[in-house]
C-alpha positions, 0 to 999 in steps of 0.5 A: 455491426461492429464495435471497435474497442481501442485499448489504452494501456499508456496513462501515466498518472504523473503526465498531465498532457494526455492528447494523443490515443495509442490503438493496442488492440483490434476489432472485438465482436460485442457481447450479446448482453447489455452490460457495456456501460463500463467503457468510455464513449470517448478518450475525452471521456477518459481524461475527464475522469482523470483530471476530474476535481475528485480524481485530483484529490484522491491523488493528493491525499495518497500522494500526502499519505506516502509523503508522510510514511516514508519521512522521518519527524522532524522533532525526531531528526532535531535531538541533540543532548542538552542539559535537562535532567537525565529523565527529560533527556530520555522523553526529548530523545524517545518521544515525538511532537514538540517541548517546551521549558516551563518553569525550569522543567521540559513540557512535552507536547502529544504528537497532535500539537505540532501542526500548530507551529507551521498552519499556514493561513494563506489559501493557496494550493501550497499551504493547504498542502503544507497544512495537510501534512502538518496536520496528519503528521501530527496525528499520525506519524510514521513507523519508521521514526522508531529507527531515529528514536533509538539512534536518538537513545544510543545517542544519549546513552553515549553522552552519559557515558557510565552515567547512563547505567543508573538509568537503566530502568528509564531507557527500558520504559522508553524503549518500550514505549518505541516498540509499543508505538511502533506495532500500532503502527508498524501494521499486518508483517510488523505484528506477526511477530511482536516478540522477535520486533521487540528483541530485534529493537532492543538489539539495535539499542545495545549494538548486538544482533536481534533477530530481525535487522533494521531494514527488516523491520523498517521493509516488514513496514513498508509492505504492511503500508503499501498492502493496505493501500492497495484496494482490490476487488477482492469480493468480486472473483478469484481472477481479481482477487488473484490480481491484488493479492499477486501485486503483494506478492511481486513487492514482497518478492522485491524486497527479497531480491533487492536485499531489504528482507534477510531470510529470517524476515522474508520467512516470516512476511512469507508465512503471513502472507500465505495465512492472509491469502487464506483469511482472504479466499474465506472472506470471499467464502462468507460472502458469497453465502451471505448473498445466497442466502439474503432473501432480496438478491437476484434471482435466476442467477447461481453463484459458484463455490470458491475455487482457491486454485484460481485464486492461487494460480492467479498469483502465480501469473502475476509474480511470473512477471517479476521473470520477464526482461522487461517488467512492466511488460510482463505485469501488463501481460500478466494482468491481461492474461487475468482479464482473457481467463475472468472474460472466457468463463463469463462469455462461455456462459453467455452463450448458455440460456440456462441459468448463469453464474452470477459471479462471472455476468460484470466485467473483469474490471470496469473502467472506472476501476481499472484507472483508480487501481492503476493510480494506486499501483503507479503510486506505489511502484514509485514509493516503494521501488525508491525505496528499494533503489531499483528504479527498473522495477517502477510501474510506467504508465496504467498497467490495466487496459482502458477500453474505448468504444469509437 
């Protein structure tokens, strides 16, 4: 008997209308395990999963996520000196959420507050998008309103005129206060030098050259975001790990060419990034001696040491397709090409009747999987190559390949 396996490769996330099945791949001899049950029997089985209540849900939330990383509040946006006490000034100028006067004084609410302005009552699709926004904006705002708030400083400052040296101490307090809100948010790239962040912002302020310019710090941000959006499978095997920590390292090798990293901070991201893919290979050490050693895990099974030169020489493939003409047909063949090395070593050993390695029995990816991953890089390849401005490097449909048993 054979089965054959059709390959779809061509999702698009942002195209509803999913009729037709393209065949990528020809017949495929079946494993002799049992382990088939990843695949879809049907391309409706597929579509169903994709334009399941669950599934659009997951896909708003990132999608509201993004929208509110990558906009600037719009209290932030609205200052424009008026006539309030100096210090007043400074809090209207530096701090988001809404004010208000009472009593003749400037009240300024926390962040939190601003979704009641705009709560929209109707239940329609729309406000409740509109509320989710609202609502997560105000308690969780974006990094990169620090470039805005300083603006906003410069701009008072610049009002003052001479004025503004008596208040030397004041603007200091609220620049801290920028930077502070900034490295809670600003995430794993931002806080690998908070000295050289707090300089470079108080640089800006002065109109001197800091350390790191402003779409340094703004892209030290918008990579940390983007990385810890991208979920991989990084406890299951080298192969895998390789493929999500190789998709953080194509961004970072994008905002370098691009222009939005100077070699001060590409120097710095890079070096982060080389200790977090060490954090990650003794993460996924610990874990694997973690399940040879629980007494209830499965038995007549091993599990192999951690190979790190998988683990790196599967980066190395993945940033291989940053070199190819056309780059989505690289990742694809990047990623297929981690599939084909994940999948050799498992079907060698199922050939074996001695005992196998555990790690290498499951699938590279299973279905399931390879949509909800392909779904997030699709999402992040259009937020961050916009924000780049270099639209050829937008990830065009599911880069995994789906496979379909007819």
């Amino acid at each position: 008997m054979q089965i054959f396996n059709l390959v779809r490769t061509d999702f698009n996330i942002f195209d509803t209308s999913h009729q037709k099945l393209t065949i990528n791949n020809t017949v495929r001899e079946p494993h002799t395990d049992s382990n088939q049950a990843w695949e879809f029997d049907s391309i409706g089985d597929a579509v169903k999963f994709m334009s399941s209540e669950g599934h659009k849900r997951a896909m708003l939330s990132m999608e509201i996520d993004r929208e509110i990383f990558y906009s600037t509040h719009e209290s932030a946006n609205n200052y424009t000196p008026g006539n309030f006490s100096v210090e007043d000034e400074i809090k209207l100028a530096s701090q988001l959420g809404a004010a208000f006067v009472l009593d003749g004084k400037v009240v300024h609410t926390t962040n939190s507050a601003t979704f009641m302005y705009v709560f929209d009552t109707s239940d329609t699709e729309e406000a409740r998008r509109a509320n989710s926004l609202a609502c997560r904006q105000g308690i969780n705002p974006s990094p990169l309103n620090f470039e805005q708030l300083v603006n906003n400083l410069k701009t008072l400052s610049e009002h003052l005129g001479d004025v503004a040296n008596d208040y030397t101490v004041e603007f200091n307090k609220a620049l801290d206060g920028i930077i502070e809100q900034f490295l809670s948010r600003g995430g794993m790239y931002v806080n690998a030098d908070k000295e050289g962040v707090s300089e470079s912002i108080y640089a800006m302020f002065n109109g001197t050259d800091g350390k790191y310019t402003v779409d340094d710090l703004k892209t030290m941000a918008v990579l940390s975001f983007e990385r810890e959006r991208l979920v991989g499978s990084y406890s299951s095997g080298e192969f895998q790990m390789g493929a999500s920590l190789g998709y953080e390292a194509i961004q970072i090798e994008m905002a370098y060419r691009a222009g939005k990293l100077s070699d001060e901070a590409y120097a710095t991201v890079k070096s982060t990034f080389g200790s977090h893919v060490e954090d990650m290979i003794k993460k996924m050490d610990d874990y694997i001696n973690n399940i040879k050693s629980d007494p209830f895990g499965m038995k007549n099974v091993t599990h192999s040491p951690v190979r790190p030169e998988l683990v790196y020489k599967s980066i190395d493939i993945m940033l291989g397709a940053l070199e190819k003409a056309d780059f989505n047909q690289g990742l694809r063949e990047a990623i297929k090409t981690l599939d084909n090395m994940h999948n050799a070593m498992r079907e060698s050993q199922l050939l074996d009747k001695g005992i196998n390695d555990a790690r290498y029995n499951a699938q590279f990816m299973g279905n399931v999987d390879r949509i909800k991953n392909g779904d997030r890089l699709q999402l992040s390849s259009n937020s961050f190559t916009d924000y780049l401005n270099r639209p050829e490097w937008a990830i065009s449909g599911n880069p995994y390949p789906i496979y379909i048993k007819v």
